[in-house]
C-alpha positions in Angstrom: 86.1 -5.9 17.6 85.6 -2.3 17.0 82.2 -0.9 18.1 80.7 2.3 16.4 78.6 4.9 17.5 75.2 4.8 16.0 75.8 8.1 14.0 78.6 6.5 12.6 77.2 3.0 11.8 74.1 5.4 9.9 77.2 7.3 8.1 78.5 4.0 6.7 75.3 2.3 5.8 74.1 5.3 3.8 77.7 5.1 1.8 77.3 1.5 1.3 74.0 2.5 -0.6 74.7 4.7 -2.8 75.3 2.3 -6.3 72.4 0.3 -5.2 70.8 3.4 -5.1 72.3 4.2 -8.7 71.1 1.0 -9.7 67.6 1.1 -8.5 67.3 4.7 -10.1 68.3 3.2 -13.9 66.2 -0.3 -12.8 62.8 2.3 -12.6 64.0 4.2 -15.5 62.3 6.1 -17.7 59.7 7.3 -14.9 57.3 9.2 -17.2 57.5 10.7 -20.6 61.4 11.9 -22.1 61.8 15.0 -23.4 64.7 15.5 -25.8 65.4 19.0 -26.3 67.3 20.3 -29.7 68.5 23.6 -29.7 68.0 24.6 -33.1 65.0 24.9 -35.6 63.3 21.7 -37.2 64.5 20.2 -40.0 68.5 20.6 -39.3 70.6 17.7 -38.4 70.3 17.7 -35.1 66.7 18.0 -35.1 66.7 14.6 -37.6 68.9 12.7 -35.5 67.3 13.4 -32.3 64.0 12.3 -34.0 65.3 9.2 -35.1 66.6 8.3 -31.7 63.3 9.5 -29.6 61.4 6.9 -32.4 63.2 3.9 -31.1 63.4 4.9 -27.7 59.7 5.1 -27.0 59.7 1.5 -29.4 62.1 0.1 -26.5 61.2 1.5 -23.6 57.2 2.1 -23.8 57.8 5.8 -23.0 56.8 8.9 -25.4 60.0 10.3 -26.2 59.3 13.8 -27.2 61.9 16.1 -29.2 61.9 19.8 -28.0 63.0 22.1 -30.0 64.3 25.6 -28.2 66.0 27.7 -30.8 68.4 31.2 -29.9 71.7 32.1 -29.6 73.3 29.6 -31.6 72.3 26.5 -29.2 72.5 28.6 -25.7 68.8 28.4 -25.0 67.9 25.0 -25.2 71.3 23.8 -23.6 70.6 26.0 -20.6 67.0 24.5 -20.2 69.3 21.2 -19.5 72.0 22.3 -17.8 69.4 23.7 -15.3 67.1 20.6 -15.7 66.8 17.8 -12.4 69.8 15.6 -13.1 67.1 12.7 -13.3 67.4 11.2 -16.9 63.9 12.5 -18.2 65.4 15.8 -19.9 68.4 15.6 -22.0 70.0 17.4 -24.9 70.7 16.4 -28.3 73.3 18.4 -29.8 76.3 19.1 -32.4 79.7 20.4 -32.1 78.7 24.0 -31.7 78.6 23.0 -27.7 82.3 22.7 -28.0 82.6 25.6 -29.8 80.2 28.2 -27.9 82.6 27.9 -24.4 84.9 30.2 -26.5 83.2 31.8 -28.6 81.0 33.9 -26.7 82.4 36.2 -23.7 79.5 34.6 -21.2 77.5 31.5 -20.9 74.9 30.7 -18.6 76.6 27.3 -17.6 79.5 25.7 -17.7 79.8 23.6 -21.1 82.0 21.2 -19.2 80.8 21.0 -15.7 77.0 21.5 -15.9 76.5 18.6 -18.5 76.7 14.8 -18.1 78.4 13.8 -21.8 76.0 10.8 -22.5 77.0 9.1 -26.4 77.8 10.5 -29.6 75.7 10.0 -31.8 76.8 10.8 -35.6 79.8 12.3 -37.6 78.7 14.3 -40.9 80.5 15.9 -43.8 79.8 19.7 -44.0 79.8 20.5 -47.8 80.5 24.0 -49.7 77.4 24.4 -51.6 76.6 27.7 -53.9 73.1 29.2 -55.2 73.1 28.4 -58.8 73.4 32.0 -60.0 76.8 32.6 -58.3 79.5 32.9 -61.2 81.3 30.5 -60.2 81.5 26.7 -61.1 84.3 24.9 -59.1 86.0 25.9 -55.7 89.5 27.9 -57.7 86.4 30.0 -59.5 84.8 30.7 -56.1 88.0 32.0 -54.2 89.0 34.2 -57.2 85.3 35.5 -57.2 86.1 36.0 -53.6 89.0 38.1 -53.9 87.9 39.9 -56.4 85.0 41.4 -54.4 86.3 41.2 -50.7 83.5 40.9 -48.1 81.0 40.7 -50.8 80.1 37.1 -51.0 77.4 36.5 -48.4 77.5 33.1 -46.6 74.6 31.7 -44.3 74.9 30.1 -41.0 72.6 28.1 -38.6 73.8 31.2 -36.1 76.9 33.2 -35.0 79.2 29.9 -33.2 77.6 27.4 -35.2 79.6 24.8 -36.8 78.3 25.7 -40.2 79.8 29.4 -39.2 83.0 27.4 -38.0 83.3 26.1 -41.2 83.3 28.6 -43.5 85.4 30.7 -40.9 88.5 27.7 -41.4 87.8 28.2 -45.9 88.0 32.0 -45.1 91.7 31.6 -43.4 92.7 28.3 -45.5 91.8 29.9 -48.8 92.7 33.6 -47.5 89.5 35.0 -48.5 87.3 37.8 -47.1 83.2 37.0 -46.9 79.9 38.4 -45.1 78.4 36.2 -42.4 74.8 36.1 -42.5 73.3 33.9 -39.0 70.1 32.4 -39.3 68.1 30.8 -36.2 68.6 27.0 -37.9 70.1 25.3 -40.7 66.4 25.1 -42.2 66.1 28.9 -43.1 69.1 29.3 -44.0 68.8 26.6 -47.0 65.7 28.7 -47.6 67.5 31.8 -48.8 70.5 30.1 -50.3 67.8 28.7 -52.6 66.1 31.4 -52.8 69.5 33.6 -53.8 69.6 35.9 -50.9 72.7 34.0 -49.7 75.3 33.0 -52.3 76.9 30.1 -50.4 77.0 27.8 -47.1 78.5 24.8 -45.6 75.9 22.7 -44.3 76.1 19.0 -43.2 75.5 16.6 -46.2 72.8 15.2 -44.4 70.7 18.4 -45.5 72.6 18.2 -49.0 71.9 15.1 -50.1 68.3 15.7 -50.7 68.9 19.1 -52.6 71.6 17.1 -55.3 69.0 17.2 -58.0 67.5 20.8 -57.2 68.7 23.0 -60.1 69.1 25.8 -57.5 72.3 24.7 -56.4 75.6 23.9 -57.2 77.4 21.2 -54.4 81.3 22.0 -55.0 83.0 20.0 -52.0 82.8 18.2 -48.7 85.0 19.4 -46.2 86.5 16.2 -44.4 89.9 14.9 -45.7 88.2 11.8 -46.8 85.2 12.0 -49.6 81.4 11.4 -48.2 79.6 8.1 -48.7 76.8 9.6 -49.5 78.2 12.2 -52.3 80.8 9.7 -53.6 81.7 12.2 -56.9 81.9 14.8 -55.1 85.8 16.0 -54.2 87.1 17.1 -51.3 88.2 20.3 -51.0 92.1 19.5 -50.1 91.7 17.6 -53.4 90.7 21.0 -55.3 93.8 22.6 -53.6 92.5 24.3 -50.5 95.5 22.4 -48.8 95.2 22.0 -45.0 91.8 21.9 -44.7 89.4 20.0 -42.7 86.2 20.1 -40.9 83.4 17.8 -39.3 80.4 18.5 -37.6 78.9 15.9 -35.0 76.5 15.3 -32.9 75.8 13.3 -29.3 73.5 13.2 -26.4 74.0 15.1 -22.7 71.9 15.3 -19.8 72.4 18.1 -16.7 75.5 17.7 -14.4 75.0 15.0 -11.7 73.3 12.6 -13.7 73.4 9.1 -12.2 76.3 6.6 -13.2 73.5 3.6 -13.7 71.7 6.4 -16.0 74.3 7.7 -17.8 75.7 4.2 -18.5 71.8 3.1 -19.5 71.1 6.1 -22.0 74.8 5.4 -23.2 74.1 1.9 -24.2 70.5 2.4 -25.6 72.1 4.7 -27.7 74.9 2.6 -29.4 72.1 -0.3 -29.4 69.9 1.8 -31.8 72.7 3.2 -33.9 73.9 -0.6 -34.3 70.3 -1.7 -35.5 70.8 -2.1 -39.7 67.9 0.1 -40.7 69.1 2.9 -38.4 72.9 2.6 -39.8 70.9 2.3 -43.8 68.7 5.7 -42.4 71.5 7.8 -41.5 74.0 6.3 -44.4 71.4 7.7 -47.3 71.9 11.3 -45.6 75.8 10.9 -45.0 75.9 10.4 -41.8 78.2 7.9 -39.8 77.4 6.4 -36.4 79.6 6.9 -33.9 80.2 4.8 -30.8 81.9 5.2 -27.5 81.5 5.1 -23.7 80.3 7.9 -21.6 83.6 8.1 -20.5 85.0 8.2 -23.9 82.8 10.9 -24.7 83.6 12.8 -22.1 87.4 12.9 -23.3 86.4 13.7 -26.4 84.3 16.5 -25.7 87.0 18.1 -23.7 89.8 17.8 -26.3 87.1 19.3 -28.8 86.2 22.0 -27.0 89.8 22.9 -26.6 90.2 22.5 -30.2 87.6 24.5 -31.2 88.8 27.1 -28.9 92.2 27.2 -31.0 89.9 27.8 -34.4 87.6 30.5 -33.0 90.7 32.2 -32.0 92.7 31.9 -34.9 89.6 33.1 -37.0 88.8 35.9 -34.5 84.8 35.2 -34.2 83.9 36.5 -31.0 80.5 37.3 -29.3 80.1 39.5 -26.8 
């Protein structure tokens, strides 16, 4: 029989712990209040989706989740508030794509997008759709790209900021279509539909989810989505490979992270009180009447996926040559 020091036998006991210490962690969980912080202005998707998820989760769980919105820097802020956050469950981040997208574009970070962040669950895919201010010239998307050309760098387009995927998007229709256009940021998808309305912007590509409730607004003109199939929730309107921009395709989404370090039993507990919600009918009917699809996987799943997106992203902010210093 092989005898162990006391040092040794205190070594080993403490490994032995350390799921059951997991497990006791997501047992007690939530602690206190949630706060779910969206890094962009109210009103955009992200903002919508996180609310609709912080509704059910204080339902469930008897805790107030509380959405906390930190705009700036297309995302940055508020993701560095969780990346810096105690990896204890109670502060996560609900975000979209432009995650991926802002570990290239810009020269710095303040975190790692891959290392400081515990990928939790997606949450939703949506559309993004070439919209136009009424008063633009131009009535389908073969109008719009000879407008284009004809007055290079002209035509301004709005953003939800520099990096975001709404930028990303019109970035791929400037190289796909092999047109040149001005790039307006605004802090948020919100203000940005503000002055498109207003005509201080001529065109955008926002997620359908914030389309869908402009259809009827005079103000407008919706030309295409901009994912190879057509949207659910714009059924007659074409896509814009079928209007001849060949090659294209873009999708925004959406999911859930918490700081680096973040407890298996946690992780895997957020994870499935996410898909549960997104399965519930009314939630699927909520986000199906702004276009917006469900998604479901593991947290390990979503992990993978976040890394081959980021990479992917990487390619198109290089090919389009966005950069921020």
């Amino acid at each position: 029989m092989i005898e162990y020091t006391p040092i040794v036998r205190a070594a080993l006991c403490a490994a032995l712990l350390v799921p059951f210490a997991g497990a006791a962690h997501a047992q007690e969980y939530p602690g206190r209040p949630l706060r779910m912080v969206v890094p962009f202005a109210p009103g955009g998707a992200a903002d919508i989706l996180a609310r609709v998820i912080a509704h059910r989760l204080t339902e469930s769980w008897g805790q107030q989740a509380i959405v906390d919105n930190r705009t700036g820097a297309g995302g940055i802020v508020g993701s560095e508030v969780v990346a810096k956050a105690a990896p204890d469950g109670h502060t996560l981040l609900v975000t979209s794509s432009s995650h991926a997208i802002n570990a290239s574009l810009y020269a710095k970070l303040p975190y790692d997008t891959l290392k400081d962040f515990t990928s939790i669950a997606p949450v939703a895919a949506i559309s993004n759709v070439l919209i136009v201010n009424a008063n633009v010239p131009a009535k389908t998307v073969s109008e719009l790209v000879q407008l284009a050309k004809s007055k290079p760098g002209q035509l301004k387009f709005g953003s939800a900021g520099a990096g975001s995927t709404l930028h990303l998007a019109a970035e791929l229709f400037k190289l796909t279509a092999g047109v040149d256009m001005l790039h307006v940021p605004y802090k948020g998808n919100a203000p940005a539909i503000t002055d498109l309305l207003g005509g201080s912007i001529d065109l955008m590509f926002p997620p359908v989810i914030n389309v869908v409730p402009l259809q009827q607004d005079k103000r407008i003109r919706v030309l295409a989505v901009c994912t190879p199939k057509r949207s659910p929730a714009l059924p007659d309107v074409p896509t814009l490979a079928e209007l001849g921009i060949k090659g294209y395709a873009f999708e925004s989404w959406w999911g859930m992270f918490g700081p680096a370090r973040l407890p298996k039993g946690l992780t895997v507990k957020l994870n499935a009180e996410v898909r549960r919600i997104l399965s519930l009918p009314e939630v699927r009917e909520v986000l199906g009447k702004q276009g917006a699809e469900p998604l479901a996987m593991s947290a390990d799943e979503f992990t993978a996926f976040v890394k081959a997106e980021t990479e992917k992203m990487g390619r198109l902010v290089k090919a389009s040559g966005a950069r921020i210093d």
